[in-house]
ZAVEX-665804 format. One record per atom (N, C-alpha, C): residue in one letter; x, y, z. Coordinates in pm, whole numbers, padded with zeros to 5 digits, always signed. Layout:
N
aXYZ/...
% end
This chain:
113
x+00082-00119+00000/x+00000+00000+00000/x+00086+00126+00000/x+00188+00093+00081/x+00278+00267+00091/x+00335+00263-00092/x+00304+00459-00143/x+00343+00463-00246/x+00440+00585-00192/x+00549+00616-00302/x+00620+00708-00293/x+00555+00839-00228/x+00670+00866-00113/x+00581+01053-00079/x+00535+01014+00027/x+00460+00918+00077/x+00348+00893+00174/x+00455+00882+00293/x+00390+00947+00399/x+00458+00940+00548/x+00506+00793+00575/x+00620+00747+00623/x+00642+00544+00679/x+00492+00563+00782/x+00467+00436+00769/x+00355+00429+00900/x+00442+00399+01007/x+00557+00406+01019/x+00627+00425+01194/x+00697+00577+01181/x+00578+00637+01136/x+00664+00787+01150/x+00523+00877+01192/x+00525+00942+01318/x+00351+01027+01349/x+00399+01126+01327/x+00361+01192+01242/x+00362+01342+01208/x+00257+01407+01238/x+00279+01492+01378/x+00163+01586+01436/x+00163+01743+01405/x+00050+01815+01367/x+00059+01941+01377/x-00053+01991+01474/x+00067+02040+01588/x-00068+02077+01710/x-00102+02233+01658/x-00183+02287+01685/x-00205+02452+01697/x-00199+02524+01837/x-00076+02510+01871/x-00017+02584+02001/x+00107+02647+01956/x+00123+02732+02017/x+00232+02796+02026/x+00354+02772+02057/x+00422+02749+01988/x+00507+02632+01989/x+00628+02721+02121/x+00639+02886+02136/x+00731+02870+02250/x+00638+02822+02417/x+00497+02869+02406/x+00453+02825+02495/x+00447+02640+02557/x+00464+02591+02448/x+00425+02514+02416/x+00586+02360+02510/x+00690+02460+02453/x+00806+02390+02525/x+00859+02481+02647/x+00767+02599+02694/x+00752+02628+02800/x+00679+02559+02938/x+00602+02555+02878/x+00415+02500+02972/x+00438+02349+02991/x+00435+02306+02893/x+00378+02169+02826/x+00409+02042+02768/x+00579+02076+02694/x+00655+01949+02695/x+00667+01804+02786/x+00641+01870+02903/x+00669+01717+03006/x+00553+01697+03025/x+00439+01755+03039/x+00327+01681+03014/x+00273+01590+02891/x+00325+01644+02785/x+00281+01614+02687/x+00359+01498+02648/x+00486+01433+02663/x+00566+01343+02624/x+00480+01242+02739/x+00448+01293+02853/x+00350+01145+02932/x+00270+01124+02911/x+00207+01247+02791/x+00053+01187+02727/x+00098+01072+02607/x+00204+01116+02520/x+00229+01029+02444/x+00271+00921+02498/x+00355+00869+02580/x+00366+00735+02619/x+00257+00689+02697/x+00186+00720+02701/x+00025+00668+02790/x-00073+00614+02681/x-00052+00711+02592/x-00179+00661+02440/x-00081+00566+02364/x+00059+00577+02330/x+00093+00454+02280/x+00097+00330+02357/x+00111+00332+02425/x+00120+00234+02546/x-00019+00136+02566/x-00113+00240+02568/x-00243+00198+02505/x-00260+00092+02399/x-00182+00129+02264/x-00179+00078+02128/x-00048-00030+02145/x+00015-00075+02230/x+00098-00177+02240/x+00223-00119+02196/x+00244+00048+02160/x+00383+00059+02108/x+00433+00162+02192/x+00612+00204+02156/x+00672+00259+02190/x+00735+00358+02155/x+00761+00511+02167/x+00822+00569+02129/x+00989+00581+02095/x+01052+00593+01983/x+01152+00507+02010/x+01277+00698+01973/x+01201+00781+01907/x+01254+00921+01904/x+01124+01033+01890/x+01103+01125+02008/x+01029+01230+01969/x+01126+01362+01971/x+01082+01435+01840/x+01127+01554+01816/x+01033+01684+01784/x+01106+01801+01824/x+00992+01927+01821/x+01010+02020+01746/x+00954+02092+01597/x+00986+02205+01526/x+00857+02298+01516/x+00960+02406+01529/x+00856+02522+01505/x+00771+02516+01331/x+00709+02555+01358/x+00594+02555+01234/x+00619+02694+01172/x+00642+02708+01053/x+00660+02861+01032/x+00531+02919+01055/x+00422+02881+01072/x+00323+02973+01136/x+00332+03007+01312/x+00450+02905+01371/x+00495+02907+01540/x+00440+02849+01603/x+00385+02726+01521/x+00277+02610+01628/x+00369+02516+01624/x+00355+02405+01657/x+00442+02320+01662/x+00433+02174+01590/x+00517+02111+01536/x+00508+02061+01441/x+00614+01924+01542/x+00519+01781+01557/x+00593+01694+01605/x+00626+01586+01521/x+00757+01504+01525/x+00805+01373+01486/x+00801+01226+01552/x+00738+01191+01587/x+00766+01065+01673/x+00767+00918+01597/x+00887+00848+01616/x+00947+00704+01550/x+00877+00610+01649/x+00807+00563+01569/x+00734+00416+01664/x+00825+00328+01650/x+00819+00187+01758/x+00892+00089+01752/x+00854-00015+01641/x+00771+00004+01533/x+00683-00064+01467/x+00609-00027+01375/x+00563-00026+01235/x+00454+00005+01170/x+00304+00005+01259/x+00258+00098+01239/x+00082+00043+01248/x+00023+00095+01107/x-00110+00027+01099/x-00186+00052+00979/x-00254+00183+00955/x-00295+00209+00860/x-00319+00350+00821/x-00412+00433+00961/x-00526+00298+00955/x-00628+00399+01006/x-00587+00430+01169/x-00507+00302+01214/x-00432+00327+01329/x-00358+00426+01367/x-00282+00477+01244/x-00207+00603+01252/x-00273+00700+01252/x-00426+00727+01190/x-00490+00804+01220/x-00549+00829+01384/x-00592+00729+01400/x-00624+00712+01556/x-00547+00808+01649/x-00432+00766+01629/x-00296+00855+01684/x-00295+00961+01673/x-00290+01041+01566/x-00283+01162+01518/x-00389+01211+01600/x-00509+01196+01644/x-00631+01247+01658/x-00565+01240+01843/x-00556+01113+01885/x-00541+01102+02015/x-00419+01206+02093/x-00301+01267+01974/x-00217+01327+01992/x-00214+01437+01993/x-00331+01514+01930/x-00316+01645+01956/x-00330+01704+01827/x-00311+01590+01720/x-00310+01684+01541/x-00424+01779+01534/x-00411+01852+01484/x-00510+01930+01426/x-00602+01859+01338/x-00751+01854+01366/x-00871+01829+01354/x-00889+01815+01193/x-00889+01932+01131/x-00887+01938+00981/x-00776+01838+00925/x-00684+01833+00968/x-00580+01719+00868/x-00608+01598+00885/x-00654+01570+01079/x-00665+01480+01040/x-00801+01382+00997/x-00928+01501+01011/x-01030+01465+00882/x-01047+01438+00722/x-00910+01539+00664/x-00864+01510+00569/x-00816+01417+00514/x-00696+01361+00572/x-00669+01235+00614/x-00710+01113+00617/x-00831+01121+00689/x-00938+01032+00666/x-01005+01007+00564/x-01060+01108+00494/x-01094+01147+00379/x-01037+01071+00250/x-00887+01085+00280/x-00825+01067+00189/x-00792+00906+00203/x-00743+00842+00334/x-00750+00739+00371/x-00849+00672+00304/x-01019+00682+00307/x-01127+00620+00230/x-01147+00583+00121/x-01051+00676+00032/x-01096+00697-00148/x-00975+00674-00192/x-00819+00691-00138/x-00705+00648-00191/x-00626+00556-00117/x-00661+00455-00015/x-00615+00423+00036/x-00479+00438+00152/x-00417+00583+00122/x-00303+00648+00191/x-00360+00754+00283/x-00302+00797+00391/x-00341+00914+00447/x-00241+01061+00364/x-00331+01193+00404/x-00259+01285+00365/x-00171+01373+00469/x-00103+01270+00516/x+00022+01321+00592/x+00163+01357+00497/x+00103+01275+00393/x+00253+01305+00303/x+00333+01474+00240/x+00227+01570+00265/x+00240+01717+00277/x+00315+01745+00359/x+00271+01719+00463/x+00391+01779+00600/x+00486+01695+00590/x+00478+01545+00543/x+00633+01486+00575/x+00720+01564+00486/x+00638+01623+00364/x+00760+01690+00246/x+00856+01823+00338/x+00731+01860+00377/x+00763+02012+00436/x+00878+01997+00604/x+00865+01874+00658/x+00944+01830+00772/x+01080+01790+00717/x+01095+01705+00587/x+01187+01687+00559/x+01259+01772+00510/x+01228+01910+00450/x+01289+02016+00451/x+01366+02104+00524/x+01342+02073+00659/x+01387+02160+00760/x+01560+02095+00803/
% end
């Protein structure tokens, strides 16, 4: 199923809408125990999380699972993590009618940085 472009499914690409200095002010250590609590949930492990500013200054996350999961699973995630609502309805969207999610936008734009 994975075609060129498309995010690995052991790669979560989150875009929260916070402020990304508040964000590793406030909220980082909470938020890394939310993620190991919801994967933990899903039987997996975080194996690298990383944090970039969003050129709009929200924050834009990376996290390496110990494992593939399946599309809609990765969606699950995204939603349970904090992504922003619209992508990851889109996503879904896109998940239904092309079989891939549309995470593969931001992976272009992450791999740029």
């Amino acid at each position: 199923m994975a075609t060129a472009g498309v995010t690995p499914s052991d790669l979560l690409l989150i875009d929260i809408d916070f402020d990304y200095s508040s964000f590793m002010t406030y909220f980082i250590r909470f938020y890394e125990k939310h993620v190991k609590l919801i994967l933990d949930k899903f039987g997996l492990r975080p194996l690298v999380i990383e944090y970039k500013e969003s050129t709009n200054h929200n924050v834009h996350v990376k996290i390496l699972l110990d494992k593939p999961v399946d599309y809609e699973t990765y969606l699950h995630l995204l939603l349970a993590l904090g992504c922003d609502l619209g992508l990851v309805s889109i996503s879904n969207a896109r998940l239904r009618t092309f079989g891939d999610p549309l995470v593969k936008q931001f992976y272009k734009k992450v791999a740029k940085k």
